[in-house]
C-alpha positions as CSV (number, residue, x, y, z in Angstrom):
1,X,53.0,-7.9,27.4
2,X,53.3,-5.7,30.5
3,X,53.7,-2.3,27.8
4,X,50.1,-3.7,26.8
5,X,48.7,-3.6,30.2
6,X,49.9,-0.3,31.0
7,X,48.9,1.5,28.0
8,X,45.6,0.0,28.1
9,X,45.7,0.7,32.2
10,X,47.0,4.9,30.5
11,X,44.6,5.1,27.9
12,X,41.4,3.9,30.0
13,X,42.3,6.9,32.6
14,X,42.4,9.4,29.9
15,X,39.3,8.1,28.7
16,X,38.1,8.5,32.4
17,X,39.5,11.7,32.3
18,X,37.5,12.9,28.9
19,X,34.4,11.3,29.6
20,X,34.4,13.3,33.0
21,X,35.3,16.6,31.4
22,X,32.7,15.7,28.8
23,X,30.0,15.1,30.9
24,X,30.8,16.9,34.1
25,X,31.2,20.6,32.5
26,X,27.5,22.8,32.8
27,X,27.3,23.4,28.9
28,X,27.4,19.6,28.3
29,X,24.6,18.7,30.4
30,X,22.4,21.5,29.3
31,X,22.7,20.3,25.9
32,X,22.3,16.6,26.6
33,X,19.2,17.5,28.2
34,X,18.0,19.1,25.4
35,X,19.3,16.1,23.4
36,X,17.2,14.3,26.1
37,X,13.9,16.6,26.2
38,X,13.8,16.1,22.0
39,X,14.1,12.8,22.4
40,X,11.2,12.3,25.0
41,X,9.1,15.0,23.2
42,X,9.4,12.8,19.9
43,X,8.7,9.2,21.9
44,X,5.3,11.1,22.9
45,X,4.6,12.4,19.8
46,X,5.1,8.4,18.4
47,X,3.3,7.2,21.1
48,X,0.0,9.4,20.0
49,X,0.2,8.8,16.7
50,X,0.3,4.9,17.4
51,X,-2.5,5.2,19.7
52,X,-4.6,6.8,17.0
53,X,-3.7,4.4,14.3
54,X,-3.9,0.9,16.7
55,X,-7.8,2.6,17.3
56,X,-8.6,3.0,13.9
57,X,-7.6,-0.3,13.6
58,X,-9.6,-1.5,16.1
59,X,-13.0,0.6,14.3
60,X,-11.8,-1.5,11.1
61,X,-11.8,-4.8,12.4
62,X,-15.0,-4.6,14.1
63,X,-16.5,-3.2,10.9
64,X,-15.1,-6.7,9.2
65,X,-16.5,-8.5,11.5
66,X,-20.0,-7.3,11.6
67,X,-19.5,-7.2,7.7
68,X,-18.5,-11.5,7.8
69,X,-21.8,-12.1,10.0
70,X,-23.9,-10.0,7.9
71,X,-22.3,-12.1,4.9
72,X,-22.8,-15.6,6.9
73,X,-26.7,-14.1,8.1
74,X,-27.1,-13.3,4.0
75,X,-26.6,-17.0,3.1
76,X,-29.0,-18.5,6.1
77,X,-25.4,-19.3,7.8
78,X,-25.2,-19.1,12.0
79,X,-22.0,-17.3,12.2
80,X,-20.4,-17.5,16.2
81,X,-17.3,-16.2,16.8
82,X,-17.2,-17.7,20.6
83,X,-16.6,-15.6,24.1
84,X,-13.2,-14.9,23.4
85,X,-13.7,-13.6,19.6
86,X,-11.3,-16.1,18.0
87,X,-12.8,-19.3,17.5
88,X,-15.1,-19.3,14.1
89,X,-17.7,-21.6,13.4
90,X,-20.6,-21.7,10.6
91,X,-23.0,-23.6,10.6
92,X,-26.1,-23.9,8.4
93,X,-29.4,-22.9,10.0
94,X,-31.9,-25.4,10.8
C-alpha cells in the first residue's frame, strides 16, 4: 500500500517536472501560441460564416412569412401573426 503512495507521490513530481519543462522552455510557448493564434483565427472565421448564414436565414423566413399572408389574403383569409410573431390565427373575413 505505502509503495503505491510513493510511486504515485514519484511519478506525479516527474510529471510536474515534464509539464514544467514542456511548457516553461521559449520554443514551446511560441508554438502553442501559434497553436493558439490558429485556433482563434479559425473561431472567427466560423463565427462570420455563421453570421452570414443565420442572416440569410433570417431574409428566408421573412420571405415565408409574407409569402403565407399573401396565400391567407388570396383566399379572403385575415392572417395575424400577433406582436410577438408567433401566435397564428386565421380567420375568414367578414
Amino acid at each position: 500500500m505505502k509503495t503505491g503512495i510513493i510511486l504515485s507521490l514519484a511519478g506525479g513530481y516527474v510529471l510536474g517536472k515534464a509539464g514544467n519543462f514542456i511548457f516553461g522552455s521559449q520554443t514551446a510557448r511560441k508554438v502553442y501560441t501559434q497553436l493558439a493564434t490558429g485556433a482563434l483565427i479559425a473561431k472567427d472565421s466560423i463565427m462570420e460564416s455563421v453570421e452570414k448564414i443565420q442572416a440569410g436565414a433570417a431574409d428566408i423566413t421573412a420571405d415565408a412569412k409574407e409569402n403565407v399572408e399573401r396565400y391567407y389574403a388570396q383566399k379572403g383569409i385575415v392572417y395575424d401573426r400577433g406582436t410577438d410573431g408567433t401566435a397564428l390565427e386565421a380567420s375568414e373575413e367578414e
